[in-house]
N, CA, C and O atoms as a CHARMM CRD file, in Angstrom:
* protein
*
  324
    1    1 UNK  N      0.83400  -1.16700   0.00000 PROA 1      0.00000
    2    1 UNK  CA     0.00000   0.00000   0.00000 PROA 1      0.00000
    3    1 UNK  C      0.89200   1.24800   0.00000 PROA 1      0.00000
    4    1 UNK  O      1.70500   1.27200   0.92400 PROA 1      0.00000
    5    2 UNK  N      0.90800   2.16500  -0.74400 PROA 2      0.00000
    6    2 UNK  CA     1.30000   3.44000  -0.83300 PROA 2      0.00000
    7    2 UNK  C      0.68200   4.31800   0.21200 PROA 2      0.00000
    8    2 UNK  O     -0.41200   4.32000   0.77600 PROA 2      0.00000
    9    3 UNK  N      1.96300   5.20400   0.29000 PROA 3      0.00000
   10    3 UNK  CA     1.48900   6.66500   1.52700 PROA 3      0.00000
   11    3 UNK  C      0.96400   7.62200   0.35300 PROA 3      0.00000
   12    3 UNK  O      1.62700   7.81600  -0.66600 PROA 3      0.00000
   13    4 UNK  N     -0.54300   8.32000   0.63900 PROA 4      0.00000
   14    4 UNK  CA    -1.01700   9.23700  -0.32500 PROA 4      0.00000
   15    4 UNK  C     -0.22500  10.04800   0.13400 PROA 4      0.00000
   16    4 UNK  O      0.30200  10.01600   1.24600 PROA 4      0.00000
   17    5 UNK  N     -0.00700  11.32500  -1.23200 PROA 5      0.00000
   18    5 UNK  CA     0.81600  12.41500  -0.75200 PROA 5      0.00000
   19    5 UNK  C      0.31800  13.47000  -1.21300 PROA 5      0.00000
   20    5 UNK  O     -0.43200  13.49900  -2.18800 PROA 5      0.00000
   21    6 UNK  N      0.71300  14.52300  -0.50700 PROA 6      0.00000
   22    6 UNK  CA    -0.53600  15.99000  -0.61900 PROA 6      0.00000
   23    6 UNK  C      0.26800  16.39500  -1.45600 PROA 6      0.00000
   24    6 UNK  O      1.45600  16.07300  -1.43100 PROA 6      0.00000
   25    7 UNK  N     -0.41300  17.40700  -2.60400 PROA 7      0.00000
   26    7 UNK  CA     0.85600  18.38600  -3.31700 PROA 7      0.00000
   27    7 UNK  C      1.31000  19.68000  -2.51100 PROA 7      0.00000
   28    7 UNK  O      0.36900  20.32300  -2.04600 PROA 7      0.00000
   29    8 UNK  N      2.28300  20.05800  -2.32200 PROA 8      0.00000
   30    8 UNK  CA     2.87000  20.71700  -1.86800 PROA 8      0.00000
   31    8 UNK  C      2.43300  22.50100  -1.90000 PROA 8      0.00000
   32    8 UNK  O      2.53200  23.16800  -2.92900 PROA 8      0.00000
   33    9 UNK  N      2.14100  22.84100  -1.09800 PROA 9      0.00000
   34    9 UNK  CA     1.51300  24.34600  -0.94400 PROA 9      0.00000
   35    9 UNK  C      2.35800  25.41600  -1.90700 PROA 9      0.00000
   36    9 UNK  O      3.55500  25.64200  -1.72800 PROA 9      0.00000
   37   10 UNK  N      1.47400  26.10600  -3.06400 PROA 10     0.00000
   38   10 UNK  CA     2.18800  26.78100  -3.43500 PROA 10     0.00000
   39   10 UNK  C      2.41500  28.14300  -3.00900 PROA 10     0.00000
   40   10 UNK  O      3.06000  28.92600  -3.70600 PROA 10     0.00000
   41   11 UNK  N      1.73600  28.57300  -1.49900 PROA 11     0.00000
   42   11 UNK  CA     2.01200  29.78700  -0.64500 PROA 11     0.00000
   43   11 UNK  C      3.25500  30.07900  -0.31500 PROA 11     0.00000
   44   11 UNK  O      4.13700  29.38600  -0.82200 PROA 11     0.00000
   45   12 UNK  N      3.64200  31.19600   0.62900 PROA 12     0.00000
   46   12 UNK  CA     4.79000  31.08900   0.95900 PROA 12     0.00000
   47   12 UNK  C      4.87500  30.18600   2.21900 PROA 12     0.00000
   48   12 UNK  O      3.95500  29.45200   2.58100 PROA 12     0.00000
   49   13 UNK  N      5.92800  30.29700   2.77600 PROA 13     0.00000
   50   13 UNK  CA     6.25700  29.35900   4.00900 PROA 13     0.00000
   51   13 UNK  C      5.88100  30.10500   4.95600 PROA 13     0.00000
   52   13 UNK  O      5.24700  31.16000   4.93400 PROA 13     0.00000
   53   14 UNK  N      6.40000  29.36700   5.99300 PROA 14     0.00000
   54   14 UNK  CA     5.76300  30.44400   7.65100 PROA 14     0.00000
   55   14 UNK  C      7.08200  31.36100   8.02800 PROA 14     0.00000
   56   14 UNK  O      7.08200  32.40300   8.68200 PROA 14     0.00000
   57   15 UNK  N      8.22400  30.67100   7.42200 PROA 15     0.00000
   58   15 UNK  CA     9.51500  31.62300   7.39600 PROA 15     0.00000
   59   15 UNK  C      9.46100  32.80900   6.74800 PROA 15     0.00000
   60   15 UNK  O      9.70000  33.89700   7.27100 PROA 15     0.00000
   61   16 UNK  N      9.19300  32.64800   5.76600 PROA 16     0.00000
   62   16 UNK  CA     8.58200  34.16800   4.48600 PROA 16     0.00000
   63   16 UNK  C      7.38700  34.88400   4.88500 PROA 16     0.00000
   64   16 UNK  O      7.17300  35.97500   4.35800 PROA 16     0.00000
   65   17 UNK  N      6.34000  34.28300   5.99600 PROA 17     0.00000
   66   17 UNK  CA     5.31800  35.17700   6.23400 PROA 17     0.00000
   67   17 UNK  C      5.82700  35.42500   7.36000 PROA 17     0.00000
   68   17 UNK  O      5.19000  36.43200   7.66900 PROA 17     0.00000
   69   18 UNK  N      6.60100  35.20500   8.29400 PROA 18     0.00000
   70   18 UNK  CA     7.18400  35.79100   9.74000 PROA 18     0.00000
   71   18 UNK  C      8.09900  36.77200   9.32900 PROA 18     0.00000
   72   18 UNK  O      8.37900  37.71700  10.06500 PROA 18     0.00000
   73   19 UNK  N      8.64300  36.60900   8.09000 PROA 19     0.00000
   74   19 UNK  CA     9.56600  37.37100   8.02200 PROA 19     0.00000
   75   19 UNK  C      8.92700  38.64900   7.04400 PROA 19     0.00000
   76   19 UNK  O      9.60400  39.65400   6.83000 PROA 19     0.00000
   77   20 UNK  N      7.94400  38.52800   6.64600 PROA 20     0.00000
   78   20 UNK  CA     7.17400  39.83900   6.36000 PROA 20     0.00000
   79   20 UNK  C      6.43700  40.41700   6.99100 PROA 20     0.00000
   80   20 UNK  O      6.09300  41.56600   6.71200 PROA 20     0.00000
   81   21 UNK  N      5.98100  39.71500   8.07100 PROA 21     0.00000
   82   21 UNK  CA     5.24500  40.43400   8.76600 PROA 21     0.00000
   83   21 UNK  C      6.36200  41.60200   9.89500 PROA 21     0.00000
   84   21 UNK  O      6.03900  42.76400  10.14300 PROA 21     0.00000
   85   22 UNK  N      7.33500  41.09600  10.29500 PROA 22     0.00000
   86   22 UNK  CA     9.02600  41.38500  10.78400 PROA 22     0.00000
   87   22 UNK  C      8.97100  42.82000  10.21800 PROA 22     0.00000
   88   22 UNK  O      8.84200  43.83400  10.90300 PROA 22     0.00000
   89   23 UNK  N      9.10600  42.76200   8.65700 PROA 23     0.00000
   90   23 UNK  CA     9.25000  43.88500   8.07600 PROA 23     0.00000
   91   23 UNK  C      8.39100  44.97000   8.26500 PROA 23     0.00000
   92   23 UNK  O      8.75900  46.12900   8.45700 PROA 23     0.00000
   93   24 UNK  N      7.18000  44.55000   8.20400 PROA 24     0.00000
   94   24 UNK  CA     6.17200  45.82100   8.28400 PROA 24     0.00000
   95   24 UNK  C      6.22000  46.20400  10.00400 PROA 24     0.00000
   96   24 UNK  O      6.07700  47.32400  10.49400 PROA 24     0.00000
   97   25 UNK  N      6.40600  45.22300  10.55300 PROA 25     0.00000
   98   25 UNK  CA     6.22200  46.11800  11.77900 PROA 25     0.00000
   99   25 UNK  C      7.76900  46.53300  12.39300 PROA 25     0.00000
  100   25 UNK  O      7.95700  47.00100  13.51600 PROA 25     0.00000
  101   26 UNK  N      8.55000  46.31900  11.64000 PROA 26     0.00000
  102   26 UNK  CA     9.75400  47.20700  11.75100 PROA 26     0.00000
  103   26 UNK  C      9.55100  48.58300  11.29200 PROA 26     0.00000
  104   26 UNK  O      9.64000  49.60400  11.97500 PROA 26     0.00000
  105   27 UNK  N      9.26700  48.48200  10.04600 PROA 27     0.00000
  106   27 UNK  CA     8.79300  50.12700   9.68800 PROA 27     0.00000
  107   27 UNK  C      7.69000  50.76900  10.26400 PROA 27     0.00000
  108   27 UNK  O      7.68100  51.97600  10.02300 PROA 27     0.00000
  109   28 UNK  N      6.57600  50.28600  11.07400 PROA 28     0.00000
  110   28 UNK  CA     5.90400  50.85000  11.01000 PROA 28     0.00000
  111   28 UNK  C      6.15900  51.59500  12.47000 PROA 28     0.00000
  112   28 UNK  O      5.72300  52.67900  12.85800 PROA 28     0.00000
  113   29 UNK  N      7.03300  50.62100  13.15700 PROA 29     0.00000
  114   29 UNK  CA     7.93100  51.18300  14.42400 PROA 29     0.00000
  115   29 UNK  C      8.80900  52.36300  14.29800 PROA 29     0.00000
  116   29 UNK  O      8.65100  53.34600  15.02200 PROA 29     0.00000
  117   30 UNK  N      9.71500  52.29300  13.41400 PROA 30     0.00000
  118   30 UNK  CA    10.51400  53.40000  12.65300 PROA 30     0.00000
  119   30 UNK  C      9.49000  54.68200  12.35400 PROA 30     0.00000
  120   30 UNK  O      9.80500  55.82900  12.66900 PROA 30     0.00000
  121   31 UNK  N      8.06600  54.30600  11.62700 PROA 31     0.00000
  122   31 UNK  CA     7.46800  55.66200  11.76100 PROA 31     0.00000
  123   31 UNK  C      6.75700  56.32500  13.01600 PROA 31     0.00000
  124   31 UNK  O      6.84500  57.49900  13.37300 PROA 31     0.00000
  125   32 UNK  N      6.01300  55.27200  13.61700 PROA 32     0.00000
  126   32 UNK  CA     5.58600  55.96300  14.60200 PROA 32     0.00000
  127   32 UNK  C      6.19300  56.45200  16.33800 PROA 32     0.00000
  128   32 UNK  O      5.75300  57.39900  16.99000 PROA 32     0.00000
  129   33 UNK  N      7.12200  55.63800  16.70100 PROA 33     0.00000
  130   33 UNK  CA     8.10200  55.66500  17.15000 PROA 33     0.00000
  131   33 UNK  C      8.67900  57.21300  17.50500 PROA 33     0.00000
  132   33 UNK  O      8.67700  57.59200  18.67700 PROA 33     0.00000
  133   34 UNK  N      9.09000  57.93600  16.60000 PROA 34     0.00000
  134   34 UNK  CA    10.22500  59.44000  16.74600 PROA 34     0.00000
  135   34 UNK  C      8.52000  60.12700  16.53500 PROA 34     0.00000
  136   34 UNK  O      8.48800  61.25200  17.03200 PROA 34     0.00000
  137   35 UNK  N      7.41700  59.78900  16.04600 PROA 35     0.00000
  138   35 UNK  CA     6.35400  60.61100  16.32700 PROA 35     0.00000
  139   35 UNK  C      5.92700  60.80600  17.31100 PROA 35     0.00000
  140   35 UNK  O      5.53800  61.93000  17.62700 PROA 35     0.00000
  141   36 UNK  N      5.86500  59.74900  18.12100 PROA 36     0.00000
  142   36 UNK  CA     5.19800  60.08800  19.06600 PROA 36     0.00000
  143   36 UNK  C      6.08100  60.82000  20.35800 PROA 36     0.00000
  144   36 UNK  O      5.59300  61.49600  21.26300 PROA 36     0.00000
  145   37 UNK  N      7.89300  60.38700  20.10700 PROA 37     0.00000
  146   37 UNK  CA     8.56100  61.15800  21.35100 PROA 37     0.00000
  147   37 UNK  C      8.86300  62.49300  21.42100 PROA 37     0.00000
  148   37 UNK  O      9.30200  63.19700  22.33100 PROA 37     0.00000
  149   38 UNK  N      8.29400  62.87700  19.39700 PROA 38     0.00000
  150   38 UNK  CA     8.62400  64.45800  19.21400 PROA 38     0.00000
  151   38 UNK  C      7.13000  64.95200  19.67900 PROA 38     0.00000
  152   38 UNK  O      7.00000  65.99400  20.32200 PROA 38     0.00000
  153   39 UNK  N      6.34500  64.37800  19.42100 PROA 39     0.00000
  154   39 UNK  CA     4.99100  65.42100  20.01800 PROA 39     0.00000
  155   39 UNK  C      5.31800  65.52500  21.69000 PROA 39     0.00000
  156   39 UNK  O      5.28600  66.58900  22.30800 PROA 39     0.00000
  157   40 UNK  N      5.69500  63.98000  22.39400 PROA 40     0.00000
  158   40 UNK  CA     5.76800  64.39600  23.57800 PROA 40     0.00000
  159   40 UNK  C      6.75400  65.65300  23.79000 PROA 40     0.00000
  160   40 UNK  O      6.47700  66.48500  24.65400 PROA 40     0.00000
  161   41 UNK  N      7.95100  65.78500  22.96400 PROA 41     0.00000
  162   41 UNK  CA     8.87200  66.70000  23.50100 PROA 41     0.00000
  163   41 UNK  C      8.42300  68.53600  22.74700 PROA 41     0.00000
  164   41 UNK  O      9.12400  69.52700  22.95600 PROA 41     0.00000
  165   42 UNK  N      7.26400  68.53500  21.99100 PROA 42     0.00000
  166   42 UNK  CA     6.94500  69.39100  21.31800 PROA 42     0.00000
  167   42 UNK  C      6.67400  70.38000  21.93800 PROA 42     0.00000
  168   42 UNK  O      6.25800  71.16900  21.08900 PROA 42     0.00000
  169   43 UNK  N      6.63100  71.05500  23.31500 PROA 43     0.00000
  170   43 UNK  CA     6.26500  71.91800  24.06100 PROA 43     0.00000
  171   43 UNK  C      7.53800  72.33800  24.93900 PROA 43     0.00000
  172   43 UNK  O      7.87600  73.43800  25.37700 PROA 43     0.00000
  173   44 UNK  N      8.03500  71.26100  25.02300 PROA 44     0.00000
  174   44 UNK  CA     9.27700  71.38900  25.77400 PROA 44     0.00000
  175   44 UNK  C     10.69300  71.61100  25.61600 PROA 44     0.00000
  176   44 UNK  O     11.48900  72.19300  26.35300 PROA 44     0.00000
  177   45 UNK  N     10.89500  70.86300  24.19000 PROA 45     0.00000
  178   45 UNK  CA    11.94800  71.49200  23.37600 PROA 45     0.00000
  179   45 UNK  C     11.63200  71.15800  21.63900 PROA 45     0.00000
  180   45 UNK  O     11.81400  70.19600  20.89300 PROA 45     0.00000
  181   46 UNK  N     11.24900  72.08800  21.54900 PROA 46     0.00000
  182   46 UNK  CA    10.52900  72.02900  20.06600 PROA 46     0.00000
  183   46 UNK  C     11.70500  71.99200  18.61600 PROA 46     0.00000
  184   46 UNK  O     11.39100  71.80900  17.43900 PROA 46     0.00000
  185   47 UNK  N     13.08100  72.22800  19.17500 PROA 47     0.00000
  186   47 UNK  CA    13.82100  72.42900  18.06500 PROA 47     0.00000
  187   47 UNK  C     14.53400  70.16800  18.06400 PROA 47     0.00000
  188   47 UNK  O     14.75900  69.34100  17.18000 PROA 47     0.00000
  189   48 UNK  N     14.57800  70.17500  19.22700 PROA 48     0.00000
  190   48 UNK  CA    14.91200  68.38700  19.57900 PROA 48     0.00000
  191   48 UNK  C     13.63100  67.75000  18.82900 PROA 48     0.00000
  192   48 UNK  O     13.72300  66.76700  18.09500 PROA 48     0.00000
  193   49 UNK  N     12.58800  68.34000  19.06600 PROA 49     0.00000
  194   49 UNK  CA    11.18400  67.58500  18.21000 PROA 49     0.00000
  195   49 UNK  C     11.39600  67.57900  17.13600 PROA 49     0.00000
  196   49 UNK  O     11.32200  66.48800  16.57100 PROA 49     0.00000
  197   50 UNK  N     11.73400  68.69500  16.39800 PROA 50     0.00000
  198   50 UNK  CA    11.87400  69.01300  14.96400 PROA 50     0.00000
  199   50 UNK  C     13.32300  67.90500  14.41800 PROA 50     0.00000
  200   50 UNK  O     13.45100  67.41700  13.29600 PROA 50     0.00000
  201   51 UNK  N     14.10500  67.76900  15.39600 PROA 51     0.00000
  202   51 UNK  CA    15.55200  66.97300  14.72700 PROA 51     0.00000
  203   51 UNK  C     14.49900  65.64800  14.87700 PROA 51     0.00000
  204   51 UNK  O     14.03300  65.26200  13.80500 PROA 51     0.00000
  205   52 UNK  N     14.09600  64.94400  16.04000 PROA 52     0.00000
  206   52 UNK  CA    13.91300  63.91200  15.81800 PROA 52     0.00000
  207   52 UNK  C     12.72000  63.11300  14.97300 PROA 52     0.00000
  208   52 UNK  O     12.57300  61.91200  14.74700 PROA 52     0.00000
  209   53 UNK  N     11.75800  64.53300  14.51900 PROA 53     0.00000
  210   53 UNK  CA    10.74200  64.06900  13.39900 PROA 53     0.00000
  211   53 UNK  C     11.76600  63.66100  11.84800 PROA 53     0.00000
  212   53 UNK  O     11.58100  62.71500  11.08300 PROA 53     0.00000
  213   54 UNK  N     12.61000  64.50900  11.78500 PROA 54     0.00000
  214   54 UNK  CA    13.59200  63.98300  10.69200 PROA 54     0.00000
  215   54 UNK  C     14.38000  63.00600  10.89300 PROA 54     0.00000
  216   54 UNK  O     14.44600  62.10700  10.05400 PROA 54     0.00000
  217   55 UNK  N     15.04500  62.98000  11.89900 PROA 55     0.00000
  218   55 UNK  CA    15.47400  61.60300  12.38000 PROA 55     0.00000
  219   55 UNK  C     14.68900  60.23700  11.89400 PROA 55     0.00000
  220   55 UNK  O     15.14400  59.28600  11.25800 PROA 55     0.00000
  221   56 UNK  N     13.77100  60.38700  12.24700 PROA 56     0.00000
  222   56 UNK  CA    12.65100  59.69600  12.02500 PROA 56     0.00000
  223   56 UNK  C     11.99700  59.17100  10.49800 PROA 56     0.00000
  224   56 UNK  O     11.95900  58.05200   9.98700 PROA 56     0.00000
  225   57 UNK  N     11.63800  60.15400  10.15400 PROA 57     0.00000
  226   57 UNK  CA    11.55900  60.37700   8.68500 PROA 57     0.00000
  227   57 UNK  C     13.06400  59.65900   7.75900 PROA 57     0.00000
  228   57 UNK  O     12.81800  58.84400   6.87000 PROA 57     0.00000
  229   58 UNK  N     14.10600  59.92000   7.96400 PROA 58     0.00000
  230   58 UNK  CA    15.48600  59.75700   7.56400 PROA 58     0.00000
  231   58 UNK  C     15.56500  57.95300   7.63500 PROA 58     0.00000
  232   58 UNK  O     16.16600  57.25600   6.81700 PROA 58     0.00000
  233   59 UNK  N     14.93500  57.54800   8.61000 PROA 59     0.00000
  234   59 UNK  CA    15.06100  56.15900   8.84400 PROA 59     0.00000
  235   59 UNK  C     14.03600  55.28800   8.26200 PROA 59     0.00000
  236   59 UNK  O     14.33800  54.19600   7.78000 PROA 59     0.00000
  237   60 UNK  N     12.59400  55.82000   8.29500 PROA 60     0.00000
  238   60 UNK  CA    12.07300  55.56000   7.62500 PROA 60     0.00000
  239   60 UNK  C     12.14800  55.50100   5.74000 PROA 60     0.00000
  240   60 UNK  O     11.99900  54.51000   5.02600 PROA 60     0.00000
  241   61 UNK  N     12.35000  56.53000   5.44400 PROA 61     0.00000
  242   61 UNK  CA    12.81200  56.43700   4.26400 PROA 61     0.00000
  243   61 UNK  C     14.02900  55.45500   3.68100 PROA 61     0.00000
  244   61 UNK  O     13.91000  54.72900   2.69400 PROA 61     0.00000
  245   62 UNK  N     15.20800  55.59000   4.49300 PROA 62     0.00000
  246   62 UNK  CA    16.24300  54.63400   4.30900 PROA 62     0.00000
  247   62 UNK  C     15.86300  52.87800   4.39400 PROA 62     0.00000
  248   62 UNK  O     16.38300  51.98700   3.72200 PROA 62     0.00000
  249   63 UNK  N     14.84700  52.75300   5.39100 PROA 63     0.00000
  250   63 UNK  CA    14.19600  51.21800   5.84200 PROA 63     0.00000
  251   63 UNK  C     13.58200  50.75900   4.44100 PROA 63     0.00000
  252   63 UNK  O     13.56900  49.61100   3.99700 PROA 63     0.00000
  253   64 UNK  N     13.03500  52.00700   3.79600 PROA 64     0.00000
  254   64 UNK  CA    11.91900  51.39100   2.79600 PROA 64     0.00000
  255   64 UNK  C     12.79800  51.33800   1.85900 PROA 64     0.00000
  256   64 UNK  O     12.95200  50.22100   1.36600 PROA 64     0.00000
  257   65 UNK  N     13.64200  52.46800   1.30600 PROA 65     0.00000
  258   65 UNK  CA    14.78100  52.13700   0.03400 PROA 65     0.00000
  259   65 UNK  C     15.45600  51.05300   0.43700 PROA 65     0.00000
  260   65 UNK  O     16.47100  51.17100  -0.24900 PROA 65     0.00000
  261   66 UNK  N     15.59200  50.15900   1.01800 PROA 66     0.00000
  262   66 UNK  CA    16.93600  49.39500   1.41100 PROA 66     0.00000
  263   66 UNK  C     15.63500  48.31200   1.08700 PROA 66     0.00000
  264   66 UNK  O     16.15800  47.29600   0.62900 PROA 66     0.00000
  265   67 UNK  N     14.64100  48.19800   1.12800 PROA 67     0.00000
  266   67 UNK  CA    13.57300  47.18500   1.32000 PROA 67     0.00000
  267   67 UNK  C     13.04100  46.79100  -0.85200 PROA 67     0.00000
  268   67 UNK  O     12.81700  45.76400  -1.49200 PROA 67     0.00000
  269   68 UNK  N     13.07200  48.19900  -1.16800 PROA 68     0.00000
  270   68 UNK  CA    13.22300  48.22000  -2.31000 PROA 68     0.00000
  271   68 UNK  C     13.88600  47.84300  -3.07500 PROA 68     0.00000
  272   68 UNK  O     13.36600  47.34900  -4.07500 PROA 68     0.00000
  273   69 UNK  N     15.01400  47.88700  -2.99000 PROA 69     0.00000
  274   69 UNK  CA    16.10500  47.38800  -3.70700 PROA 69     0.00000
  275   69 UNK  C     16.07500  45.88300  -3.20100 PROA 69     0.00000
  276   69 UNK  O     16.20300  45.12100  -4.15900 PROA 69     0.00000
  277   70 UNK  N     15.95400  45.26900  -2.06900 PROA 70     0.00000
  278   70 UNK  CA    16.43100  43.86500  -1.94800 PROA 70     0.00000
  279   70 UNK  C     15.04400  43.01000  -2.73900 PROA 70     0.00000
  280   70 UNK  O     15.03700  41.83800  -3.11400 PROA 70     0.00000
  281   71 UNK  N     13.86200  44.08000  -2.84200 PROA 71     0.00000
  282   71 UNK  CA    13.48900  43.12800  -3.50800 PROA 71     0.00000
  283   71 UNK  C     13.22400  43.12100  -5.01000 PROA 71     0.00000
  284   71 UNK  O     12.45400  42.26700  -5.44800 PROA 71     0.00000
  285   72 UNK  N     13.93900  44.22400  -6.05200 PROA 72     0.00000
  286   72 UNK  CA    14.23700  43.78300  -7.15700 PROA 72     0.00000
  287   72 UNK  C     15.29900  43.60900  -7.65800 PROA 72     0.00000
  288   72 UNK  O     15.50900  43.59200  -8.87100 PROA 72     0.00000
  289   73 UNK  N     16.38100  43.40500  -6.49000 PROA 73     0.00000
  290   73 UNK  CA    17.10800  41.82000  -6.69000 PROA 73     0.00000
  291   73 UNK  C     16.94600  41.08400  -7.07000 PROA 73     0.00000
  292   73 UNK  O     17.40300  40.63900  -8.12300 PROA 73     0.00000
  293   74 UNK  N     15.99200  40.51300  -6.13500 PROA 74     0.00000
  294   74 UNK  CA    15.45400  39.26900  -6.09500 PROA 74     0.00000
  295   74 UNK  C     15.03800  38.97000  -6.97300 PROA 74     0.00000
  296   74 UNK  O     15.37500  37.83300  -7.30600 PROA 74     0.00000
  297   75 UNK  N     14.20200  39.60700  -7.80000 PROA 75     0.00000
  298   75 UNK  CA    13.12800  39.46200  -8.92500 PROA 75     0.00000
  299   75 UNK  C     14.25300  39.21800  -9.85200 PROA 75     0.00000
  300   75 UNK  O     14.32400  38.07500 -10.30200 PROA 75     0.00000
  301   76 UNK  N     15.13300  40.06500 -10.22000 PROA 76     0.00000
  302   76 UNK  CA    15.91100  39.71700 -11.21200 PROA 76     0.00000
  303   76 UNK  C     16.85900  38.56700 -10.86600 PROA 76     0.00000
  304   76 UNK  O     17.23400  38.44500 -12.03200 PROA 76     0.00000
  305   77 UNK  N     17.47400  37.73300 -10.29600 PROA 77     0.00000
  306   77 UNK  CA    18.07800  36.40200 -10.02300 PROA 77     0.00000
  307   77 UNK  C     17.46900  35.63300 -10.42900 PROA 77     0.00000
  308   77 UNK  O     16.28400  35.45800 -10.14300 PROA 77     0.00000
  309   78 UNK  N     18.12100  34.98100 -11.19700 PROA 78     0.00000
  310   78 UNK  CA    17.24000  33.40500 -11.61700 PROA 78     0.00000
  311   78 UNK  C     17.41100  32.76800 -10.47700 PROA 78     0.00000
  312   78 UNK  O     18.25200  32.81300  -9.57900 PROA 78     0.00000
  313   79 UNK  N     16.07100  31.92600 -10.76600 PROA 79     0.00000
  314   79 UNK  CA    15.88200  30.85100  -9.44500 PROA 79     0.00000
  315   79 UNK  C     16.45000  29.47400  -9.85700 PROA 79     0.00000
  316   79 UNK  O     16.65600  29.03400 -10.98800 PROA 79     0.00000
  317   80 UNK  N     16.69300  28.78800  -8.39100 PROA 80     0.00000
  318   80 UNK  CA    17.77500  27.75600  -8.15800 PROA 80     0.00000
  319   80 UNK  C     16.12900  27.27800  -8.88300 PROA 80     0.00000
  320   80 UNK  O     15.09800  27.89400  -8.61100 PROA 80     0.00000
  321   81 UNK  N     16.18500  26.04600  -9.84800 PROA 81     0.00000
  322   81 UNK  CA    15.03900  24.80100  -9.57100 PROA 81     0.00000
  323   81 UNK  C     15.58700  23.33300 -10.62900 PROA 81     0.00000
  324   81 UNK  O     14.93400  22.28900 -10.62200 PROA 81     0.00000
């Protein structure tokens, strides 16, 4: 008697969805993050608010270009099969 065998999921894995989900809430930490410590500091030292909304911004932007590029890399590499 033979073992039936399932065909193989063509989703991603749980490694590729942990690791996207990783991503978005890395950035979304990166944005809200320097928002919310510059509003707290916005009354109190408003020119430190102003560096760290760019701060902020600066990282964010850099998170997403760096996110961009790795993935049309990818796209362009032929795949191992």
């Amino acid at each position: 008697m033979t073992r039936m065998r399932w065909p193989r999921s063509r989703g991603p894995s749980r490694g590729e969805t942990f690791a996207r989900k990783l991503r978005v809430a890395l950035v979304l930490t990166i944005i809200v993050a320097p928002l919310t410590v510059a509003v707290a500091w916005l009354f109190y030292r408003p020119m430190i608010s102003l560096g760290i909304v760019a701060l902020g911004a600066a990282l964010a932007y850099g998170v997403m270009r760096v996110g961009v590029k790795n993935r049309t890399a990818s796209m362009t590499e032929p795949s191992a099969a």
